[in-house]
MARBA-3410 file (N, C-alpha, C, O; in Angstrom, 1 decimal):
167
21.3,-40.8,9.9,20.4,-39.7,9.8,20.0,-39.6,8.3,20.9,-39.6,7.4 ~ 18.8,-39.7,8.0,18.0,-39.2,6.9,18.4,-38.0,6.1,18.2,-36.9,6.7 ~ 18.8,-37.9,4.7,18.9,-36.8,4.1,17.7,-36.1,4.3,16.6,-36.8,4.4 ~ 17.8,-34.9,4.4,16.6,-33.8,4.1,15.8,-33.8,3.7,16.1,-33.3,2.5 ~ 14.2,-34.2,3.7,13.6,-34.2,2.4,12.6,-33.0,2.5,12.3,-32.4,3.5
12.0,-32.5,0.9,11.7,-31.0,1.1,9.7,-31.6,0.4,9.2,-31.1,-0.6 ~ 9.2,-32.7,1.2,8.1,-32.6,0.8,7.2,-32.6,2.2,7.7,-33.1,3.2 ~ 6.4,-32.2,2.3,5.1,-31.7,3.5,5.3,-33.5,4.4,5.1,-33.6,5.6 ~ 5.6,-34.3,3.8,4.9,-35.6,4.7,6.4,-36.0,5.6,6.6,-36.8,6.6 ~ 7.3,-35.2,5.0,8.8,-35.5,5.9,8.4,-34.8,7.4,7.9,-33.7,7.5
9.0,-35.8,8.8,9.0,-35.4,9.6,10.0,-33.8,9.9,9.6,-32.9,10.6 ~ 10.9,-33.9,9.2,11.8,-32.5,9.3,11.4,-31.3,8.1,12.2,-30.4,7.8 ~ 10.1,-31.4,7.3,9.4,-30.3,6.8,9.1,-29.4,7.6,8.3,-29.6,8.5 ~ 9.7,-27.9,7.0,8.9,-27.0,8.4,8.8,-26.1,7.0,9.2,-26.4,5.8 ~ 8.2,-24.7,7.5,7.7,-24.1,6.5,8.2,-22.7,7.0,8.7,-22.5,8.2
8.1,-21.4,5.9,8.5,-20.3,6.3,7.2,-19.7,6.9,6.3,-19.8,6.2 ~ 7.1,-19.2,7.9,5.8,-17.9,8.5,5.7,-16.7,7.5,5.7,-15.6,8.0 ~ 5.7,-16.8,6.7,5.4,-15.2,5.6,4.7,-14.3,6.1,5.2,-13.2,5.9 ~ 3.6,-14.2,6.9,2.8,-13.5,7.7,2.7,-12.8,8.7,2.1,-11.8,8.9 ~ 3.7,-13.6,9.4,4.6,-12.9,10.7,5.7,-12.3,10.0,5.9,-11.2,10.3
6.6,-12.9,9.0,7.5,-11.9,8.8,7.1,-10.5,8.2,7.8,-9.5,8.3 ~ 5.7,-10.3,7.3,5.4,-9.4,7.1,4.7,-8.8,7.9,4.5,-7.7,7.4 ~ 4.2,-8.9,8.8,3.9,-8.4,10.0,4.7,-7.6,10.4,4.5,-6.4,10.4 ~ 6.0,-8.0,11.0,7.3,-8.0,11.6,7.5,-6.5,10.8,7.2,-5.4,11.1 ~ 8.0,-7.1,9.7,8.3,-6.0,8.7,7.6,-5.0,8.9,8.3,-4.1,9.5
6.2,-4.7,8.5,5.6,-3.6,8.4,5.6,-2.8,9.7,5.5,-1.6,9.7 ~ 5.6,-3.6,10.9,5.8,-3.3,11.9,6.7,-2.2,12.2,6.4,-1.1,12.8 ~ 8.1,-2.7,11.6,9.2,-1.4,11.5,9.2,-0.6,10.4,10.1,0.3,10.3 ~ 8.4,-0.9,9.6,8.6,0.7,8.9,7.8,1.6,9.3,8.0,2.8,9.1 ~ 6.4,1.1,10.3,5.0,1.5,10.5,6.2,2.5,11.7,5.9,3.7,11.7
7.1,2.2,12.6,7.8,2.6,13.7,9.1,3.9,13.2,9.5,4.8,13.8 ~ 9.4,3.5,12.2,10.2,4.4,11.6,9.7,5.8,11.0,10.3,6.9,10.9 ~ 8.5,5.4,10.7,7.9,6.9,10.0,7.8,8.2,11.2,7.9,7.7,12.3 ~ 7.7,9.2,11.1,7.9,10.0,11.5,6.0,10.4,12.2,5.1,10.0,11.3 ~ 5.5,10.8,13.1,4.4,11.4,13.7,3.9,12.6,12.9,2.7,13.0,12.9
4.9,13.2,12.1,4.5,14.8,12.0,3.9,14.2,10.3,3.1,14.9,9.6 ~ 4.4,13.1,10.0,4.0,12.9,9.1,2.0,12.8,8.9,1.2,12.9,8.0 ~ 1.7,12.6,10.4,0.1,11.8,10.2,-0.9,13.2,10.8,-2.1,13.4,10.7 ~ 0.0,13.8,11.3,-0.5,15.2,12.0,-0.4,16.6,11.4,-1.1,17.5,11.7 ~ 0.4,16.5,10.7,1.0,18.1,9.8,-0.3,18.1,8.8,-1.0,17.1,8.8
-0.5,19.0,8.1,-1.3,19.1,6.8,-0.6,18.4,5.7,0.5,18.1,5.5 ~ -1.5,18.3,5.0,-0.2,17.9,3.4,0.1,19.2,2.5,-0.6,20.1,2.2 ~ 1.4,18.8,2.2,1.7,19.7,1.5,1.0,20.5,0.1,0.2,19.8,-0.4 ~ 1.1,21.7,-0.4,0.4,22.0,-1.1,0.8,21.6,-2.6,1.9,21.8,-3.1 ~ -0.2,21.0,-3.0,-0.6,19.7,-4.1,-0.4,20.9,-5.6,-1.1,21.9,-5.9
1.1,20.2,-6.3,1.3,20.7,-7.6,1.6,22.1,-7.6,1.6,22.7,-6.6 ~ 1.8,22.5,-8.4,1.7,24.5,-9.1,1.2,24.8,-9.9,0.7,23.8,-10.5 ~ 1.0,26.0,-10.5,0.6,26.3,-11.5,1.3,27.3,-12.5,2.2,27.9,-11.9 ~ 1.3,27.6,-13.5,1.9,27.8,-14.5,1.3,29.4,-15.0,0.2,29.7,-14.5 ~ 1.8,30.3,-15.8,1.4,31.4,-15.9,0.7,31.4,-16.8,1.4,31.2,-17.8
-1.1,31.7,-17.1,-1.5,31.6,-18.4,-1.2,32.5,-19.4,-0.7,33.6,-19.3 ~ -1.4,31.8,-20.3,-1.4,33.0,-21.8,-2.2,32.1,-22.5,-2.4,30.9,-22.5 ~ -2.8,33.6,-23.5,-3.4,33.4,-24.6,-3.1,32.9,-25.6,-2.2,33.6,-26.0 ~ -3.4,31.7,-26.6,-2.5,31.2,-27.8,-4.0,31.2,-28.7,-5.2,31.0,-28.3 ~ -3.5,31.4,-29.9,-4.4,31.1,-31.3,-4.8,30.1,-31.3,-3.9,29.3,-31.4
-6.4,29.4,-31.2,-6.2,27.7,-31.3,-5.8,27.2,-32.1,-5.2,26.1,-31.9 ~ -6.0,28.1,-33.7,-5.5,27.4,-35.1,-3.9,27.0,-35.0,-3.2,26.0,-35.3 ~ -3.6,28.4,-34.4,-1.9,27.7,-34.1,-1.7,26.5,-33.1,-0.9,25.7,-33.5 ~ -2.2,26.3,-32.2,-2.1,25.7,-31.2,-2.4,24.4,-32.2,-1.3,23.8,-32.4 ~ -3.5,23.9,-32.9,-3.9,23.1,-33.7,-2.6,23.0,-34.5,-2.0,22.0,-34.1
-2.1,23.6,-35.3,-1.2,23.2,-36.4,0.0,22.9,-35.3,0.4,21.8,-35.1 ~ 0.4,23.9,-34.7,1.6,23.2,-33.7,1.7,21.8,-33.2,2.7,21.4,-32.6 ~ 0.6,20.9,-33.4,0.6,19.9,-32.5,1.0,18.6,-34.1,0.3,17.5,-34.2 ~ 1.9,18.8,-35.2,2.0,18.8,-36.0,3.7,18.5,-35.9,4.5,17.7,-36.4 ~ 3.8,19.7,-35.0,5.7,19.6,-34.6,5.7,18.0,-33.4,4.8,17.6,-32.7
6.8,17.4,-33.6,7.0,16.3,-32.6,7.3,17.1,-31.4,8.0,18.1,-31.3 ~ 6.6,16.3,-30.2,6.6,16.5,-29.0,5.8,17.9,-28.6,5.4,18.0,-27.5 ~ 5.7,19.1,-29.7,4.8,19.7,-29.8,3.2,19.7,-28.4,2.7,20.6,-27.7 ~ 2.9,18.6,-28.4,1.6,17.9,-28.1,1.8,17.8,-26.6,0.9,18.2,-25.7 ~ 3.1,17.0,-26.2,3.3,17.1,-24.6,3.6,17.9,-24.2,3.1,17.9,-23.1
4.3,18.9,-24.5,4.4,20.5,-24.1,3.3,21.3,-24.1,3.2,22.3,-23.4 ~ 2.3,20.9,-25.0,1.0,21.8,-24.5,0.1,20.8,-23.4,-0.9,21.2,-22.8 ~ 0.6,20.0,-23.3,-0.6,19.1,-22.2,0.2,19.7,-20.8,-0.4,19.7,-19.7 ~ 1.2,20.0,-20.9,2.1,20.2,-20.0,1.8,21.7,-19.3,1.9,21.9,-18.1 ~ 1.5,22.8,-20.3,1.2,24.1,-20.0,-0.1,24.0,-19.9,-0.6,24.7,-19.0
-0.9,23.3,-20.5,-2.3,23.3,-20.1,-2.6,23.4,-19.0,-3.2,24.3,-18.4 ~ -2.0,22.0,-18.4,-2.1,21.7,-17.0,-2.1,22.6,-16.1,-3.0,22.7,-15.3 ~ -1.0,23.4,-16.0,-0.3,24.5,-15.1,-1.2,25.7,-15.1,-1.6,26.4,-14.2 ~ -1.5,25.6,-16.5,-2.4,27.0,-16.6,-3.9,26.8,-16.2,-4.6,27.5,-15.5 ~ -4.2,25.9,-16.5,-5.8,25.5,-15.8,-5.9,25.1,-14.6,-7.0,24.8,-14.1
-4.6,25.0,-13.9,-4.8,24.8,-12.2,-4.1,26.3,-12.2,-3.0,25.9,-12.1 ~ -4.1,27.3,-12.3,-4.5,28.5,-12.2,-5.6,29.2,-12.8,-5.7,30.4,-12.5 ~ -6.4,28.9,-13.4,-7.1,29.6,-14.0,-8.4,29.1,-13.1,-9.3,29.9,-12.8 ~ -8.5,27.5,-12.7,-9.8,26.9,-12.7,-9.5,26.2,-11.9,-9.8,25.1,-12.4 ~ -8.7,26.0,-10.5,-8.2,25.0,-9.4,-9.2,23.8,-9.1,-10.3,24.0,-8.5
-8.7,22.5,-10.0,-9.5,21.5,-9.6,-8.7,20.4,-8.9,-7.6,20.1,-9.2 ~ -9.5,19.7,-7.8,-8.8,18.3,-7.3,-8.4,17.3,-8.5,-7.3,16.7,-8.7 ~ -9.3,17.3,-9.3,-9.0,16.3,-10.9,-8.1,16.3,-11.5,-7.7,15.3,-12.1 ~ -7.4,17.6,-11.5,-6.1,17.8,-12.7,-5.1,17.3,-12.0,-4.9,17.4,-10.8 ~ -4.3,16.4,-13.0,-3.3,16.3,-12.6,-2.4,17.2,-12.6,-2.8,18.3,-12.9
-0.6,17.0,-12.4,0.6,18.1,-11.6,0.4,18.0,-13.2,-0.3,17.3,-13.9 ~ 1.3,19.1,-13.4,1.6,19.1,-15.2,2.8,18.0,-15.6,2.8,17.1,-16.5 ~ 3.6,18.2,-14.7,4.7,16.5,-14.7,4.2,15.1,-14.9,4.6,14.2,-15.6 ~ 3.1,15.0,-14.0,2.4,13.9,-13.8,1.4,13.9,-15.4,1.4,12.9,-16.0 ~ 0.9,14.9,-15.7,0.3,14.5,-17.0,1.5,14.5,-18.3,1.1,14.1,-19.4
2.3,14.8,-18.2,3.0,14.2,-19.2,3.4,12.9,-19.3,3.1,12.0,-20.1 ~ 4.4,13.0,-17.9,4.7,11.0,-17.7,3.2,10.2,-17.7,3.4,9.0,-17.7 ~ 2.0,10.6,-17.6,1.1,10.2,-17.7,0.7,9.6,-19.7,0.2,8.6,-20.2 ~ 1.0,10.6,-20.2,0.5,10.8,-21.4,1.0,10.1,-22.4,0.6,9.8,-23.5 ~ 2.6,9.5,-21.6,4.2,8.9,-22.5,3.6,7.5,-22.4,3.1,6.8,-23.3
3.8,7.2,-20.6,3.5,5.8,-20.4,2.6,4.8,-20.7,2.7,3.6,-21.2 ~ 1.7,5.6,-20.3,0.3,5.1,-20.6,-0.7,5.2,-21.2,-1.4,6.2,-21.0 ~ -1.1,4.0,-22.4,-1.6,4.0,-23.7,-3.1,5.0,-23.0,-3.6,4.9,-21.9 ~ -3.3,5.8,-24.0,-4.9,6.7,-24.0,-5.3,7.6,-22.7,-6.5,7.7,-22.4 ~ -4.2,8.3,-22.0,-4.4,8.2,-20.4,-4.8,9.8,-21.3,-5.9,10.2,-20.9
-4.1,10.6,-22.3,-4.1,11.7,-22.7,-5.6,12.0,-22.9,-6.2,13.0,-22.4 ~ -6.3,11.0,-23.7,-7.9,11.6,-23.9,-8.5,11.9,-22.9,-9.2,12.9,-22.9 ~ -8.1,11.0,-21.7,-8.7,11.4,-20.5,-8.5,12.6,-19.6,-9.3,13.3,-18.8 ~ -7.6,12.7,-19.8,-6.5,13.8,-19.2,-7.0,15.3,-19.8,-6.6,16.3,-19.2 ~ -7.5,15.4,-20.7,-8.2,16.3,-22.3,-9.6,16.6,-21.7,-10.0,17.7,-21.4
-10.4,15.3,-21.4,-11.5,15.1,-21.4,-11.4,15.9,-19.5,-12.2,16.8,-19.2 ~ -10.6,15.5,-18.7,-10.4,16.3,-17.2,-10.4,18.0,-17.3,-11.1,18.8,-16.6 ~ -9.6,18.2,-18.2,-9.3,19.8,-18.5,-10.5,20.4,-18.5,-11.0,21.1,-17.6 ~ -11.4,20.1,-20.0,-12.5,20.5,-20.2,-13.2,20.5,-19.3,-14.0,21.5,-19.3 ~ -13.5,19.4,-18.0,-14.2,19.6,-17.0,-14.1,20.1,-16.3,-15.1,20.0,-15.5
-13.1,21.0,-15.9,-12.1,22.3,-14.7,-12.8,23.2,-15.4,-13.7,23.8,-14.8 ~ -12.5,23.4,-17.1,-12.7,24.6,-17.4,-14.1,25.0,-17.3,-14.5,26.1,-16.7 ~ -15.1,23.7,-17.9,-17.0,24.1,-17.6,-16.9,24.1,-16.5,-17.5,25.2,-16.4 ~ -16.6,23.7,-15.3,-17.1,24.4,-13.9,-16.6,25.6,-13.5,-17.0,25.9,-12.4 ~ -15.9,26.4,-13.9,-15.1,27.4,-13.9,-16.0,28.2,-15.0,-16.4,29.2,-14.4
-16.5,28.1,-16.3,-17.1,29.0,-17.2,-18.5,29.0,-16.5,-19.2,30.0,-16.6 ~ -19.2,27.8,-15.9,-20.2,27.8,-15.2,-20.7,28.9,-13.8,-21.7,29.6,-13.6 ~ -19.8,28.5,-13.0,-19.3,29.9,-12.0,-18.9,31.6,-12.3,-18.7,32.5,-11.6 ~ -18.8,31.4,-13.7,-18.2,32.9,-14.0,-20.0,32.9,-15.2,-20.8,33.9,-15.0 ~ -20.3,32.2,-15.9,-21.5,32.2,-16.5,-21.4,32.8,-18.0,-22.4,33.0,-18.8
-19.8,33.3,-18.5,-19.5,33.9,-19.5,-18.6,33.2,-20.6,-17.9,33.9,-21.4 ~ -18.9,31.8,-20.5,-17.9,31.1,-21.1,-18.6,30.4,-21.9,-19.6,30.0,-21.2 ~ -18.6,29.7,-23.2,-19.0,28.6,-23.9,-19.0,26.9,-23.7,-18.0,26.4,-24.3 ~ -19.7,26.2,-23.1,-19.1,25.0,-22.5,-18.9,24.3,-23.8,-19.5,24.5,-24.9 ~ -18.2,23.3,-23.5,-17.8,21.6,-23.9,-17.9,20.7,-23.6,-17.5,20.6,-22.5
-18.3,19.7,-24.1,-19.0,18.8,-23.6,-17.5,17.6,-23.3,-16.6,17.9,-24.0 ~ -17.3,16.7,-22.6,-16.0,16.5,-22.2,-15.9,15.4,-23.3,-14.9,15.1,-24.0 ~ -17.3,14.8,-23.2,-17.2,13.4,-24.5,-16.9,14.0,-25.5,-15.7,13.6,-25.9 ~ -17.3,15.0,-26.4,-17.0,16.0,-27.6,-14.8,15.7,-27.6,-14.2,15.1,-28.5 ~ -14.4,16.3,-26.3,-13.4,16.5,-25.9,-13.2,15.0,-26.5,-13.0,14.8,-27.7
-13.3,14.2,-25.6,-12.7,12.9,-25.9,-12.6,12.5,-27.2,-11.5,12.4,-27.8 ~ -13.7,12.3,-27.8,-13.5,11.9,-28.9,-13.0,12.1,-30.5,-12.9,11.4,-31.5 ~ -12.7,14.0,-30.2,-11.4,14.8,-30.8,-10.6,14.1,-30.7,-10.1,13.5,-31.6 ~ -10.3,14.1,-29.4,-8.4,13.6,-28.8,-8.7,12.2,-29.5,-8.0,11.9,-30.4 ~ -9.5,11.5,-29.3,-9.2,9.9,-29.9,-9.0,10.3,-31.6,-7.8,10.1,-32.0
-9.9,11.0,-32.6,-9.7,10.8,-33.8,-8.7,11.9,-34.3,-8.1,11.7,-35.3 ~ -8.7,13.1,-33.4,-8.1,14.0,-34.3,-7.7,15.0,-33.1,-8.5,15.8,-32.6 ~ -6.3,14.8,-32.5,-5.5,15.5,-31.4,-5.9,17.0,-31.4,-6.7,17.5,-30.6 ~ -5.5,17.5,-32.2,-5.0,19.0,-32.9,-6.7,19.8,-32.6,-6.7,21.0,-32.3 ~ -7.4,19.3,-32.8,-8.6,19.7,-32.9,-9.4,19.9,-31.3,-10.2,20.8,-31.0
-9.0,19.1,-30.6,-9.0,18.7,-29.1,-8.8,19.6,-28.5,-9.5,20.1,-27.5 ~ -7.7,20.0,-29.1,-6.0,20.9,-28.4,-6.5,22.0,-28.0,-6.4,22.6,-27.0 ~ -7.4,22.3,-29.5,-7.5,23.8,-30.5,-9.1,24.1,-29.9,-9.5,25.2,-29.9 ~ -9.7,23.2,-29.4,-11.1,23.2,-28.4,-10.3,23.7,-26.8,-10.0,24.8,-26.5 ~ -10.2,23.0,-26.5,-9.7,23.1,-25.0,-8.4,24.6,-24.7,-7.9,24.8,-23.7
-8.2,25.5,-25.9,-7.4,26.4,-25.7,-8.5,27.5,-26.2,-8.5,28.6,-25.7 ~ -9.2,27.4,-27.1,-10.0,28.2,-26.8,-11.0,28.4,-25.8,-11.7,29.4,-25.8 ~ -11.0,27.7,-25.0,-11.8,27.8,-23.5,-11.0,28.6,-22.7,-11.5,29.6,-22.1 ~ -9.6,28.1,-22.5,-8.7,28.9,-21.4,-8.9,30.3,-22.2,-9.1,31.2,-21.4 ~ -8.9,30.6,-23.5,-8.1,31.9,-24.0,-10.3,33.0,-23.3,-10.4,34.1,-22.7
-11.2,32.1,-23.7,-12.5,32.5,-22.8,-11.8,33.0,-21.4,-11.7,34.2,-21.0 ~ -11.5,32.2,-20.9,-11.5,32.5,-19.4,-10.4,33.5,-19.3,-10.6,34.4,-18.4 ~ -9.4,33.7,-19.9,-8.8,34.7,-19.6,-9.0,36.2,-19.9,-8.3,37.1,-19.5 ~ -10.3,36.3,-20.9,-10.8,37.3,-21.2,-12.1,38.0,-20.6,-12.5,39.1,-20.6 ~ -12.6,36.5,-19.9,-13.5,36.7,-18.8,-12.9,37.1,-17.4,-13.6,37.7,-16.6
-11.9,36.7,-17.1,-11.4,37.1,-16.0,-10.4,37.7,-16.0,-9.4,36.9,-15.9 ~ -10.2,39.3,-15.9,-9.4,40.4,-16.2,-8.3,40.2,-15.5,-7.1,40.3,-15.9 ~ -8.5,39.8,-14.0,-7.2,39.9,-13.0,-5.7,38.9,-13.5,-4.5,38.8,-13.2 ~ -6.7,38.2,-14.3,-5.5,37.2,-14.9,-5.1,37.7,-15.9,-5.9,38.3,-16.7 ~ -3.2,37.7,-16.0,-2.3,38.4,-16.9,-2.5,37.5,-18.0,-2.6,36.2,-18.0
-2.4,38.5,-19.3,-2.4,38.0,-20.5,-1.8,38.6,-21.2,-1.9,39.8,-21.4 ~ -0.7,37.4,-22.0,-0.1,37.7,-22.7,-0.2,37.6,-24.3,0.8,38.0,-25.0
END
């Protein structure tokens, strides 16, 4: 008997099915999942955070302190999915691990905010808009200034809309 040979023209070459086994595969996890999973609602997406009013100047020089900067992308978040509930914003968790990992995700994330807030100062009609590029291109050259934009909008909306507690 012939040692084994492992090239295509050997009569004892066989090959693995990857196709069927991934078939196979997904098969049983596709069996394992639960029904209530494709029928239930989905769960209610993120929270939101309690607004308050901050000084932009401070808000601006604070972002000055280390880590400073992800702690406010962090309350931002929370607070502008209460103030201005958009599909766009991300969870406030998700925009930080957002902000760490991934080079420039923050400008964008900056540039999202401002877009919650003008549709929200647009529906209320008492707010000063921002233009989101403006936004962005703060956060690219000069953070603090971004920051100190996009917090003076929330601190608008909270003085335009009374029912929200301010602190």
């Amino acid at each position: 008997v012939a040692p084994l040979a492992l090239n295509a023209k050997s009569p004892h070459y066989t090959t693995f099915n990857w196709r069927s086994y991934t078939r196979g595969f997904s098969a049983l996890i596709l069996l394992s999942v639960k029904a209530k999973l494709f029928t239930a609602p989905p769960p209610k997406r993120g929270y939101t955070l309690k607004p308050l009013a901050r000084e932009p100047i401070t808000v601006a020089l604070l972002f000055f302190v280390p880590f400073y900067g992800l702690y406010w992308l962090y309350r931002a978040h929370g607070e502008v999915a209460a103030v201005a509930p958009s599909r766009t914003l991300l969870s406030p968790r998700g925009a930080v691990l957002g902000a760490i990992f991934v080079p420039f995700l923050s400008l964008v994330e900056m540039a999202s905010l401002i877009e919650a807030l003008n549709s929200k100062c647009q529906e209320l009609g008492r707010c000063r808009l921002r233009s989101p590029v403006t936004i962005f291109l703060w956060a690219f050259f000069f953070t603090p200034v971004a920051g100190a934009m996009i917090q003076s909008v929330i601190n608008g909306l909270l003085t335009a809309h009374p029912e929200q507690p301010m602190e």
